[in-house]
C-alpha positions as CSV (number, residue, x, y, z in Angstrom):
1,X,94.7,125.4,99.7
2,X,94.3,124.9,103.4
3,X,94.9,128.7,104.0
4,X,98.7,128.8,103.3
5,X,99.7,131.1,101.4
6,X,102.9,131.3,99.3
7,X,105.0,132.5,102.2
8,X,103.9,129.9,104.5
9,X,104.6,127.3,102.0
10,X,107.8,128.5,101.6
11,X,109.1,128.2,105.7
12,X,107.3,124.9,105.5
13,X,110.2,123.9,102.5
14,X,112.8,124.9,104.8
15,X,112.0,123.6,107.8
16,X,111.5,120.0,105.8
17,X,114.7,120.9,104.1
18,X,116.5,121.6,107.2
19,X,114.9,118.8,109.1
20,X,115.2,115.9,106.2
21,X,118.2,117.2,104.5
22,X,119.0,118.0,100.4
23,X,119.5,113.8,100.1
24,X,116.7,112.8,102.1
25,X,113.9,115.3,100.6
26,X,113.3,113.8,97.0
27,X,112.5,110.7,98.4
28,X,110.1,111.9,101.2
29,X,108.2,113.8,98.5
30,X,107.8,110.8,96.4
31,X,106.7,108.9,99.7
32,X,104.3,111.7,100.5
33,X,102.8,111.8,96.9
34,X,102.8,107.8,96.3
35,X,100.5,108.0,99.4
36,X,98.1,111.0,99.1
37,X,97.7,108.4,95.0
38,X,97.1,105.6,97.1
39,X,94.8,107.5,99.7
40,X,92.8,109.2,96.7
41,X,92.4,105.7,94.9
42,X,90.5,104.4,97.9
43,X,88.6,107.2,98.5
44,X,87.2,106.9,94.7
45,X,86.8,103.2,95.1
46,X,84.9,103.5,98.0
47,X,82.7,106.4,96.2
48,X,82.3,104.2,93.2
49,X,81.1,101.2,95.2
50,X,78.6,103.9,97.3
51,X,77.0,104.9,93.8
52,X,75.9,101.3,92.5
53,X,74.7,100.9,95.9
54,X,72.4,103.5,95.6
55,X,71.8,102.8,92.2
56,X,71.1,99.4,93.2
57,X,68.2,100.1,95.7
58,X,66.6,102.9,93.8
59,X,66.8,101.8,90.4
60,X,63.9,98.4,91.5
61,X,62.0,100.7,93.6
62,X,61.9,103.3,90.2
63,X,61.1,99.8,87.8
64,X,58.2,98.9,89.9
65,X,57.0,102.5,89.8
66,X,56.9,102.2,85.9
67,X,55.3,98.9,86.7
68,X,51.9,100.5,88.4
């Protein structure tokens, strides 16, 4: 996972608790994991629309093959 190990992980949690506060720190980690949804979403849309554009353009060259 990037290279951070447990211990590492663990000073990053208390700096953000330190910095954010106890009140403030639920809410940035839903804000933090509503976006890394959203940014994985569009990452798989955008792979999904990549793949039936391939399929697209080699799928009539591989008819007309079958064609000849």
């Amino acid at each position: 996972m990037f290279g951070l190990g447990p211990t590492e992980l663990i000073v990053i949690l208390v700096i953000a608790l330190v910095i954010f506060g106890p009140s403030r720190l639920p809410k940035v980690g839903q804000s933090v994991g509503q976006a890394l949804r959203a940014f994985r979403d569009s990452t798989d849309k955008v792979h999904e629309e990549v793949n039936k554009s391939v399929e697209a353009v080699t799928s009539p060259a591989s008819d007309s093959e079958k064609k000849e």
